[in-house]
C-alpha positions as CSV (number, residue, x, y, z in Angstrom):
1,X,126.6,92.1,-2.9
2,X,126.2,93.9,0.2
3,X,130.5,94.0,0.7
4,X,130.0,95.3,-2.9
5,X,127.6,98.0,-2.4
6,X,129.0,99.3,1.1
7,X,132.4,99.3,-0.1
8,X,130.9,101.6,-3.5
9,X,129.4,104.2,-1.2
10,X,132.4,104.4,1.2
11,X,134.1,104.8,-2.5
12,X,131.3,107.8,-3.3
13,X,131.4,109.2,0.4
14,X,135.6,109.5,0.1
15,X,135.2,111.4,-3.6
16,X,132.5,113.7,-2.3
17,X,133.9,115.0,1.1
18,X,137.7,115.0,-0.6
19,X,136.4,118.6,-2.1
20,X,136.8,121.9,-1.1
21,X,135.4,123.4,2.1
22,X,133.6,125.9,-0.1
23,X,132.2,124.3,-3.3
24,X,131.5,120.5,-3.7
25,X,134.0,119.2,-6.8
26,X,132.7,116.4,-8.6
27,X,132.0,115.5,-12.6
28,X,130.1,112.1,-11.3
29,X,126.6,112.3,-14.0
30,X,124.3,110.4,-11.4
31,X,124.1,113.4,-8.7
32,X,120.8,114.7,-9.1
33,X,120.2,118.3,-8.7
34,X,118.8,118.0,-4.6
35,X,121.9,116.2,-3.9
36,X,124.6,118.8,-5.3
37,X,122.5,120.9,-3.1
38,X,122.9,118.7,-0.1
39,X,127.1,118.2,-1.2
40,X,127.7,122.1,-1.2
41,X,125.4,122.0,1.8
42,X,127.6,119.5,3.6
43,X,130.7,121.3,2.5
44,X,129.4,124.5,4.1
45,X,128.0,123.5,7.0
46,X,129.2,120.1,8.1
47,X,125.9,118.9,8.1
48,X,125.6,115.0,6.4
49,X,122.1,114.2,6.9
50,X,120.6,114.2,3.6
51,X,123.9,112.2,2.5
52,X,122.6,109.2,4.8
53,X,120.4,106.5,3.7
54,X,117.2,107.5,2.5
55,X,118.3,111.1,1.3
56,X,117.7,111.6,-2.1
57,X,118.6,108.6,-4.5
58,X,120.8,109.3,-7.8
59,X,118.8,109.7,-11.3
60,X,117.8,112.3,-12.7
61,X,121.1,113.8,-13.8
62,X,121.2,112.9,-17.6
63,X,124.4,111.1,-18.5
64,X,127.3,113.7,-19.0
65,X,125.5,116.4,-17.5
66,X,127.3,119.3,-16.0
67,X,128.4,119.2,-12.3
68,X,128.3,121.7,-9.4
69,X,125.2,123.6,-11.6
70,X,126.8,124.6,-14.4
71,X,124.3,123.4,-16.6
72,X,127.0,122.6,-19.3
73,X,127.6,119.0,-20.7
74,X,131.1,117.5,-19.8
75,X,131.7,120.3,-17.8
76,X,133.2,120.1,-14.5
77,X,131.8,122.1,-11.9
78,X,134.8,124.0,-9.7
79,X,135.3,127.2,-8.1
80,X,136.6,129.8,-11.2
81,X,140.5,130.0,-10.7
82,X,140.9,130.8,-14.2
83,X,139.8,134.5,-15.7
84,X,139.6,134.7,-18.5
85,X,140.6,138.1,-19.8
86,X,140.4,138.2,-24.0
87,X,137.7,141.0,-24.8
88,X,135.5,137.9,-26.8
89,X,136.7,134.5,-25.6
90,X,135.8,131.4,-26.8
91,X,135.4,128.2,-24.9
92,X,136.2,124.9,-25.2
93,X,133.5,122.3,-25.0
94,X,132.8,120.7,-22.1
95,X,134.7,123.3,-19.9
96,X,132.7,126.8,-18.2
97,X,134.3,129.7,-18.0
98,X,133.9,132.9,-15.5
99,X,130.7,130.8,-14.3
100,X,128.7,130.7,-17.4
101,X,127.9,128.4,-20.0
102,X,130.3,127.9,-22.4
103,X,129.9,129.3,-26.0
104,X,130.3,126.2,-28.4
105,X,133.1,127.1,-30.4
106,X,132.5,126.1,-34.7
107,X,135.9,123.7,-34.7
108,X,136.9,120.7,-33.8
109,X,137.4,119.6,-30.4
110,X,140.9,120.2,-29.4
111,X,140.6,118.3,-26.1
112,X,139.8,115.4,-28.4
113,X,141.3,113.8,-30.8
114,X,139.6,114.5,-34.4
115,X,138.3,111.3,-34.6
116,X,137.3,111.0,-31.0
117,X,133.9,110.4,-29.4
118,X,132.0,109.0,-27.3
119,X,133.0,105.2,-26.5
120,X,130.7,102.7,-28.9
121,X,127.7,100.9,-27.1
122,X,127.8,97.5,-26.7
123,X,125.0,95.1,-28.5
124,X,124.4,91.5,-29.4
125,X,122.4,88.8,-27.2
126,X,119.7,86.4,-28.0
127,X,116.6,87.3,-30.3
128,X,114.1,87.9,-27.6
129,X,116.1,87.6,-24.8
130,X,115.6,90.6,-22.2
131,X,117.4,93.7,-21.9
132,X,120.7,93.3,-20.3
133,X,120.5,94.2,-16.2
134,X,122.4,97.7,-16.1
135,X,125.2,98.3,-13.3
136,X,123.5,98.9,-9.7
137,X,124.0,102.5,-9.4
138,X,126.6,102.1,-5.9
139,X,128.4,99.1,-8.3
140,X,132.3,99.9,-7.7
141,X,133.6,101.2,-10.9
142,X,135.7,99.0,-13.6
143,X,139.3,97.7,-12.9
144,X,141.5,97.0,-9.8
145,X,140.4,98.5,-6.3
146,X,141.5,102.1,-5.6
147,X,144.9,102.5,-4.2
148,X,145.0,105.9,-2.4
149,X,141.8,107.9,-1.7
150,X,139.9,110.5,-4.9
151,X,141.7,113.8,-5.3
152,X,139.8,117.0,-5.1
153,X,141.1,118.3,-8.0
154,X,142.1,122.0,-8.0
155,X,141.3,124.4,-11.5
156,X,139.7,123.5,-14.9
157,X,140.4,120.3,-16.6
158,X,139.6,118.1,-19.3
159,X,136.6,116.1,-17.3
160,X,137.2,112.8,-19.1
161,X,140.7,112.2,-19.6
162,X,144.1,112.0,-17.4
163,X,147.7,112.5,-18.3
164,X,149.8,109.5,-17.4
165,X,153.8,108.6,-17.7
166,X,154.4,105.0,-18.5
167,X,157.9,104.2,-18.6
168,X,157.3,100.6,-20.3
169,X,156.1,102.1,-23.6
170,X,153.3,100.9,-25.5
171,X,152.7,97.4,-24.3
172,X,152.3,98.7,-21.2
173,X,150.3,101.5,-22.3
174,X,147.4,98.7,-24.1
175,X,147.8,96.6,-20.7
176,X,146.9,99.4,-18.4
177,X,143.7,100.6,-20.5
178,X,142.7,97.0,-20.7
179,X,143.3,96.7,-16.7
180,X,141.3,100.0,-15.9
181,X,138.6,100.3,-18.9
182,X,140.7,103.4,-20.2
183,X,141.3,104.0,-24.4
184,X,144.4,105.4,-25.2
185,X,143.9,109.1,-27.0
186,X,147.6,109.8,-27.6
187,X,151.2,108.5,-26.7
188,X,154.3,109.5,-27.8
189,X,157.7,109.7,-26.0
190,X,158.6,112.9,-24.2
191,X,162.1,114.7,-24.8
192,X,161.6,117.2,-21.6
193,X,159.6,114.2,-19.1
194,X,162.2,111.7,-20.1
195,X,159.3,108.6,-20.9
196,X,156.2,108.1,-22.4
197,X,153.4,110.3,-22.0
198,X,150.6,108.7,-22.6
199,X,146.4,110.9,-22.7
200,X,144.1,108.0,-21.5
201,X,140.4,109.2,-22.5
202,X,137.4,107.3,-19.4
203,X,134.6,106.5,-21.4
204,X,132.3,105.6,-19.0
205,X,131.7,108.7,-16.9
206,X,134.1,107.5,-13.7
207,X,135.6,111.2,-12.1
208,X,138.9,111.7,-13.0
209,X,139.6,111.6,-9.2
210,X,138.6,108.0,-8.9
211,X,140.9,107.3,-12.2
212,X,143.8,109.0,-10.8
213,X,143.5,106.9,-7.6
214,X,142.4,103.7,-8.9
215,X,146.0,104.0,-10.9
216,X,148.1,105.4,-8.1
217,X,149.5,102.3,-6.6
218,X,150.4,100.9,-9.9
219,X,154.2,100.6,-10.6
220,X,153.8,101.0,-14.6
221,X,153.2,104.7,-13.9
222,X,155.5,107.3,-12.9
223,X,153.1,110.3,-12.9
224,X,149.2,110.7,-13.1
225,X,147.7,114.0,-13.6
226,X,144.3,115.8,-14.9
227,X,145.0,117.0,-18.4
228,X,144.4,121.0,-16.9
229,X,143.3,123.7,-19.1
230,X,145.2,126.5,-19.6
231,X,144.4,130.3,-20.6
232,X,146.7,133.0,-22.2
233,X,146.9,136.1,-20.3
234,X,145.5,138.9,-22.5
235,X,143.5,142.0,-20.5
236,X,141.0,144.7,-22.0
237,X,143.1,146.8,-24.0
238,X,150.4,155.9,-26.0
239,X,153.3,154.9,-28.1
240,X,155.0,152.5,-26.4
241,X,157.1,153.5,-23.3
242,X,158.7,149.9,-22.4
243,X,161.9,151.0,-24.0
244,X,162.5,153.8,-21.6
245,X,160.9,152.3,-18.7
246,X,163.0,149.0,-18.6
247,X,166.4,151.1,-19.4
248,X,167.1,149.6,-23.1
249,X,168.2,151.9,-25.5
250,X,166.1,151.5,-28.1
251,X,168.7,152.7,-31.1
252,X,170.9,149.9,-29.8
253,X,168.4,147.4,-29.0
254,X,169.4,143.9,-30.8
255,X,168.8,140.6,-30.6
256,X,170.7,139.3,-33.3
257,X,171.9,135.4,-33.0
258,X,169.2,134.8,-29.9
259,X,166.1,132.3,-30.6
260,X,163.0,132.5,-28.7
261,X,160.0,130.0,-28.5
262,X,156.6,131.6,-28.2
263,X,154.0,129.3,-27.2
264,X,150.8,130.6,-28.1
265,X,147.9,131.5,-30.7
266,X,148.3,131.0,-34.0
267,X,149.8,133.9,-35.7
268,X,149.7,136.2,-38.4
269,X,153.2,135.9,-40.3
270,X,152.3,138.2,-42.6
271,X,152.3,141.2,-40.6
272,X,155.0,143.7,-41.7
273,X,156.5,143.9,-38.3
274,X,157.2,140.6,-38.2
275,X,159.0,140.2,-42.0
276,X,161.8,137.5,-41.3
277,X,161.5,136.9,-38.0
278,X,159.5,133.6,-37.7
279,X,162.2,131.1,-37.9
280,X,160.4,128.1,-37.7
281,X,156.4,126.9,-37.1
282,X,154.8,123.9,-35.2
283,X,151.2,123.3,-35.0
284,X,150.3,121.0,-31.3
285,X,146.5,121.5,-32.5
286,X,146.5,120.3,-35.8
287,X,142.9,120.0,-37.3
288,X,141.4,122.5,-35.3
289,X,140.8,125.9,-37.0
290,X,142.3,129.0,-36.4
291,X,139.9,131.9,-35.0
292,X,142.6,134.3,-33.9
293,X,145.8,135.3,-34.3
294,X,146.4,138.8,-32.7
295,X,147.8,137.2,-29.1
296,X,150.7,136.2,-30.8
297,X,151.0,138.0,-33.3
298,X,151.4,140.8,-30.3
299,X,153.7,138.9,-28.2
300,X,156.1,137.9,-30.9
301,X,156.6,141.7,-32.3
302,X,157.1,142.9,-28.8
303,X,160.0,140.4,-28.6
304,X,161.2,140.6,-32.0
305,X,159.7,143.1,-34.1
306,X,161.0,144.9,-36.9
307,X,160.6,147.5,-39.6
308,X,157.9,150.6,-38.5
309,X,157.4,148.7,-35.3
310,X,160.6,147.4,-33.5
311,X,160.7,145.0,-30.8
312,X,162.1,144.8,-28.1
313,X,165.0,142.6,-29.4
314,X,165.0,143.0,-33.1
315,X,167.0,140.3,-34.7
316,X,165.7,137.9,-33.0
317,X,164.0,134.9,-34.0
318,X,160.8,133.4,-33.1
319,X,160.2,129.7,-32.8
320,X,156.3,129.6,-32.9
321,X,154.3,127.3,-31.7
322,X,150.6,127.1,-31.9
323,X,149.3,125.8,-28.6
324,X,146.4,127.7,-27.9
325,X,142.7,128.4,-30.1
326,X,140.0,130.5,-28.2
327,X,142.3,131.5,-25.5
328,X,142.6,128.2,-24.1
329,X,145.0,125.0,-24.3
330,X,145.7,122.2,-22.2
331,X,148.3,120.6,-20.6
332,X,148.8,117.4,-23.2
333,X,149.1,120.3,-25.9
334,X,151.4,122.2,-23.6
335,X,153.5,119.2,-23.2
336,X,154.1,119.1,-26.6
337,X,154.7,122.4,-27.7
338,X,157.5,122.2,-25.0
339,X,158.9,119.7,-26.2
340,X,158.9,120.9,-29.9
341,X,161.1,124.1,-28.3
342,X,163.7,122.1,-26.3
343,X,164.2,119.9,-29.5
344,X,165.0,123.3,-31.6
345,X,167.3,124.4,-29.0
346,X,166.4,127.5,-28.4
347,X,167.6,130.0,-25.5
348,X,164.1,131.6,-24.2
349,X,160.7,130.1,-24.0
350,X,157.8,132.8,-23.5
351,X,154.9,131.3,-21.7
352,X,152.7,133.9,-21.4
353,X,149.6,132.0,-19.8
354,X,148.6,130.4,-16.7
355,X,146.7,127.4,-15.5
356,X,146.5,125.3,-12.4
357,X,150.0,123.6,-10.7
358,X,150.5,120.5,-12.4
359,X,152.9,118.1,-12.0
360,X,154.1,116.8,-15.4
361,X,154.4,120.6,-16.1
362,X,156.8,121.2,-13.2
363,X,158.5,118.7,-14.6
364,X,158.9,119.8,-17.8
365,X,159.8,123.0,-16.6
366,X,162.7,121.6,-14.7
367,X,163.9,119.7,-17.4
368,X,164.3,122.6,-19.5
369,X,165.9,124.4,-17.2
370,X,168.4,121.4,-17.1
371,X,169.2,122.4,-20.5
372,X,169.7,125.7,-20.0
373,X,166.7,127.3,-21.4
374,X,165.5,130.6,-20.0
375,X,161.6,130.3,-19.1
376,X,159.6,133.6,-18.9
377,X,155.9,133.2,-17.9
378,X,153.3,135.5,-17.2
379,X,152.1,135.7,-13.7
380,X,148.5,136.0,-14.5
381,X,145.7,138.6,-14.3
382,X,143.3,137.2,-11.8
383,X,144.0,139.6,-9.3
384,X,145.4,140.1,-6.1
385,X,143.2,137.1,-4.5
386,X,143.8,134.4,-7.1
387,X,145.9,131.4,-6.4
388,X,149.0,131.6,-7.5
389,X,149.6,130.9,-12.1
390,X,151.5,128.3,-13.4
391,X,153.9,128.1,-14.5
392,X,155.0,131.2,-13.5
393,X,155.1,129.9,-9.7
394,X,157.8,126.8,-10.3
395,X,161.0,127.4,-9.6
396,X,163.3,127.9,-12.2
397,X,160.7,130.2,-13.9
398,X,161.3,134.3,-14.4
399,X,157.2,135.1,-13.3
400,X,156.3,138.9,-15.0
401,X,153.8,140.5,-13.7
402,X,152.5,144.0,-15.1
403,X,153.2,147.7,-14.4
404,X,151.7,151.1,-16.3
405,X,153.5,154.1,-17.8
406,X,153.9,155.6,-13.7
407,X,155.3,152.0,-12.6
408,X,151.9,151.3,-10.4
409,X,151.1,147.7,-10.7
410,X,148.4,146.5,-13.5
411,X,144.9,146.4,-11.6
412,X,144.1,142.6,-12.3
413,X,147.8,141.4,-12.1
414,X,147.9,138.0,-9.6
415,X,150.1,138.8,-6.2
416,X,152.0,136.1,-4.4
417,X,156.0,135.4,-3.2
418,X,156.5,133.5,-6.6
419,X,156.4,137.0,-8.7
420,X,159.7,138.0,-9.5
421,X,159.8,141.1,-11.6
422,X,158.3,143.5,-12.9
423,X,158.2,145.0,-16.4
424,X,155.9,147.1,-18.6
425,X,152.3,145.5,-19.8
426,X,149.9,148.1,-19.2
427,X,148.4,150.1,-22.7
428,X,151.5,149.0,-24.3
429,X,151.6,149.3,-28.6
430,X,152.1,146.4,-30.0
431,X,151.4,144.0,-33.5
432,X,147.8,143.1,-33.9
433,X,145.8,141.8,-37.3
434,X,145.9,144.5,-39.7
435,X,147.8,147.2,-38.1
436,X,148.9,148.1,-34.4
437,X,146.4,148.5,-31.2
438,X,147.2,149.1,-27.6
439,X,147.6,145.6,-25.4
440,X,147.2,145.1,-21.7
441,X,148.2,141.8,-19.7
442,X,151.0,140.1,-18.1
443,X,151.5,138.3,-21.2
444,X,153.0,141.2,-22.9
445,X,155.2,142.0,-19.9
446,X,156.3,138.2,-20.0
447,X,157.1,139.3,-23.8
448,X,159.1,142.7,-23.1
449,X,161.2,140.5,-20.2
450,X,162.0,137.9,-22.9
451,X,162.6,140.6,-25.2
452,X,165.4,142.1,-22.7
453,X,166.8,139.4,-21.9
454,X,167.5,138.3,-25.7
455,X,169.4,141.5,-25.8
456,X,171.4,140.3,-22.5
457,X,172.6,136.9,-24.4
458,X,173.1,138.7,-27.9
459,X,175.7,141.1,-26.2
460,X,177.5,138.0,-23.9
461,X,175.8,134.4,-25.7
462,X,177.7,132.3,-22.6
463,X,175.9,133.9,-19.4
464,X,173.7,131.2,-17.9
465,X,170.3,131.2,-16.6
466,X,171.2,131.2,-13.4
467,X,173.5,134.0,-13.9
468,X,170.3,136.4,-15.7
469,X,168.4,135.3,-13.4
470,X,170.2,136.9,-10.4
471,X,171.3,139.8,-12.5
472,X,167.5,140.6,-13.1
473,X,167.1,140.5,-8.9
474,X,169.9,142.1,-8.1
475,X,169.8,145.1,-10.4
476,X,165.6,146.0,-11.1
477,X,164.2,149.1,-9.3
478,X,162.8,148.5,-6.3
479,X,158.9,149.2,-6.1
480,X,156.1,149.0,-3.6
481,X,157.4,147.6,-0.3
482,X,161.3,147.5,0.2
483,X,162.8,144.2,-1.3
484,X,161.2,141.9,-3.2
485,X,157.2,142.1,-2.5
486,X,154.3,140.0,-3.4
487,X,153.3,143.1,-5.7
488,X,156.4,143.8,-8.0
489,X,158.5,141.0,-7.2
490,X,162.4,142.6,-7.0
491,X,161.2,145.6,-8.7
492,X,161.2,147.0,-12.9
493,X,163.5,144.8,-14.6
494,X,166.3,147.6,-15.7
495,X,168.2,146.0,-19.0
496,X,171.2,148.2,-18.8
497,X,172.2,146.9,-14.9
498,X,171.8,143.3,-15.7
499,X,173.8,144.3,-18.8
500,X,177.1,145.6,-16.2
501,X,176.1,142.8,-13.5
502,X,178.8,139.8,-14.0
């Protein structure tokens, strides 16, 4: 028992000091309130005391309560990298955003599956027999010993689930929740990962961390990640002057025979400017209702617009997919939607959100590249100190940031050496429920650069990624610093260059 018990707090003292220097990171339910104090205290100031024996003893932290103080339930208490910008956001359950309390939102659960919950309670035993003992509260948690030590996880996540790979398919799948006390939440095979992805929920309150190691060493998995949450990139919100600005004429604008995947809100297919355009529809949040449409609805007549308002690249068509409700998705949805895009073949995937790097997502990303898809992300409006947005920063990905009517650089736009052009996002006119308003983001920049580049393929359908991705560097117009900068990237994307550049 002793072995037991000193190996369990050797197993707690790993998780808590693998955090950040900063904030402590943990979702474990037992930390009481004095010793959150004492983590954050110890990640400050190096100072361990009230961590040694006879500090204060866990209890008193209701089971599933919110870590690091964010008085939330299932939520998981990390330093903000995420802003999000939609005028009225909603939340998902279980996850804080901006530092406050989440705001319940009236639908389902779309971290969960509809008929999720929590795990049932055990019962049974002898009339009159006592209680059964519970767990000692250092017991080591369920399933084999951990492999490689806890992960301090970076950005939001799902706090009670992981993403997993599993190359053996479903028989493996069962074995490995049986082996670690995991249930199994979702599987299905992955076009873009190449194997099984399987969303394995913990129902017993272990950290995701101590999941993720506890499975590292084992040789059915591939690839273990958090299942991160994602936002869409939307800021507060002049005719539009993108046309002009990128160099596109806009009488000869056309995007005829190019199809574009938008990966985003639901959206509103009934708005005049986009009459004919929506090609085709997939849902990856099915039985969770629809709140809003207007993100969407925006980015996709930006790219493809038609009739009063005209697009960008009008002619083109949208292949939707709903992957986001109340700004937010995560990466399992992601995944999918993805997936869904790369199996419709289409030439341009607009991604016009960002969450924390992730793994399987890289992956993805790569693998549609492999297949010659053209992927345009936003770069994120966090501003100049945020970490870098994914997946915007992979390689292999065409990162947007924002710029206003005089070319200066949107306010709240992320910086770094992964932004590679520039293009118009600021006050910009675009599609919104029941009429036209004015939009500002780096999602709607991502959206005029996919919109551009549609217009490149419907004028020469063979150039390659590779080769619109160069002509995009080699031609925009510089801005800021000389070369590409952590500001504007190469400079504003100018449409009629990469047209000439061969």
């Amino acid at each position: 028992m002793m072995t037991s018990r000193r190996f369990a707090r050797l197993v707690l003292a790993a998780a808590l000091f693998a955090a950040t220097p900063v904030f402590a990171q943990t979702n474990d339910p037992s930390l009481t309130p004095q010793q959150l104090d004492c983590l954050n205290q110890t990640t400050a100031a190096g100072n361990a005391n009230c961590l040694q024996p006879g500090g204060p003893a866990p209890g008193g932290a209701a089971p599933g309560g919110a870590s690091g103080g964010s008085g939330l339930p299932g939520a998981v208490g990390l330093p903000e990298l995420i802003v999000d910008l939609f005028p009225n956001p909603g939340d998902f359950p279980g996850v804080a955003s901006g530092g406050q309390p989440a705001t319940p939102v009236p639908t389902p659960n779309p971290l969960r599956d509809p008929a999720g919950g929590a795990a049932p309670t055990g019962g049974g035993g002898q009339a009159g027999s006592p209680p059964p003992t519970p767990p000692a509260a250092d017991a080591a948690p369920p399933g084999p010993a951990i492999t490689a030590p806890p992960r301090a996880i970076s950005g939001a996540f799902v706090p009670d689930e992981v993403l997993v790979t599993v190359d053996g398919g479903a028989a493996d799948a069962q074995a490995l929740a049986a082996a670690y006390g995991l249930e199994i939440r979702s599987q299905r095979q992955s076009a873009l990962l190449g194997t099984s992805l399987v969303r394995f929920g913990i129902p017993d309150g272990r950290p995701v961390g101590v999941v993720l190691a506890q499975l590292a060493g084992d040789g059915r998995t591939s690839a273990r990640e958090p299942n991160h949450i994602y936002e869409l990139q939307q800021a507060a919100a002049a005719p539009s002057f993108a046309f002009q600005r990128i160099s596109l004429d806009e009488a000869a604008a056309n995007g005829e025979n190019v199809n574009v995947a938008v990966i985003d809100t639901a959206i509103d297919e009934t708005h005049p400017a986009l009459k004919g355009v929506i090609a085709q529809s997939f849902d990856a949040m099915p039985g969770v209702t629809v709140t809003a449409r207007d993100h969407a609805t925006s980015v996709a007549g930006l790219i493809s617009g038609t009739g009063d308002f005209k697009g960008m690249a009008p002619g083109s068509k949208i292949f939707h997919a709903r992957a986001f409700e109340g700004g937010k998705s995560t990466m399992e949805i992601i995944l999918n939607a993805l997936d869904w895009a790369a199996e419709q073949n289409v030439q341009i995937v607009n991604m016009s959100f960002v969450g924390p790097k992730n793994a399987l997502l890289e992956q993805a990303s790569r693998g549609a590249r492999a297949r010659g898809m053209i992927l345009v992300a936003a770069a994120g409006n966090n501003g100049p100190g945020a970490p870098y947005g994914y997946p915007a920063a992979y390689k292999g990905v065409i990162a947007v940031t924002a710029t206003d009517a005089t070319d200066a650089i949107m306010n709240q736009a992320n910086r770094g050496p992964y932004v590679y052009i520039s293009a118009p996002g600021v006050d910009l006119m675009a599609p919104v429920g029941g009429g036209t308003d004015l939009v500002t983001g780096t999602s709607f920049a991502a959206a005029v650069v996919s919109g551009a580049i549609a217009n490149l393929l419907h004028n020469e359908p063979e150039r390659s990624a590779d080769s619109i991705e160069k002509a995009l560097a080699t031609t925009a117009t510089d801005l800021g610093d000389r070369g590409r900068d952590t500001d504007f990237g190469f400079g504003l994307i100018n449409t009629r260059a990469a047209e000439a550049a061969k």
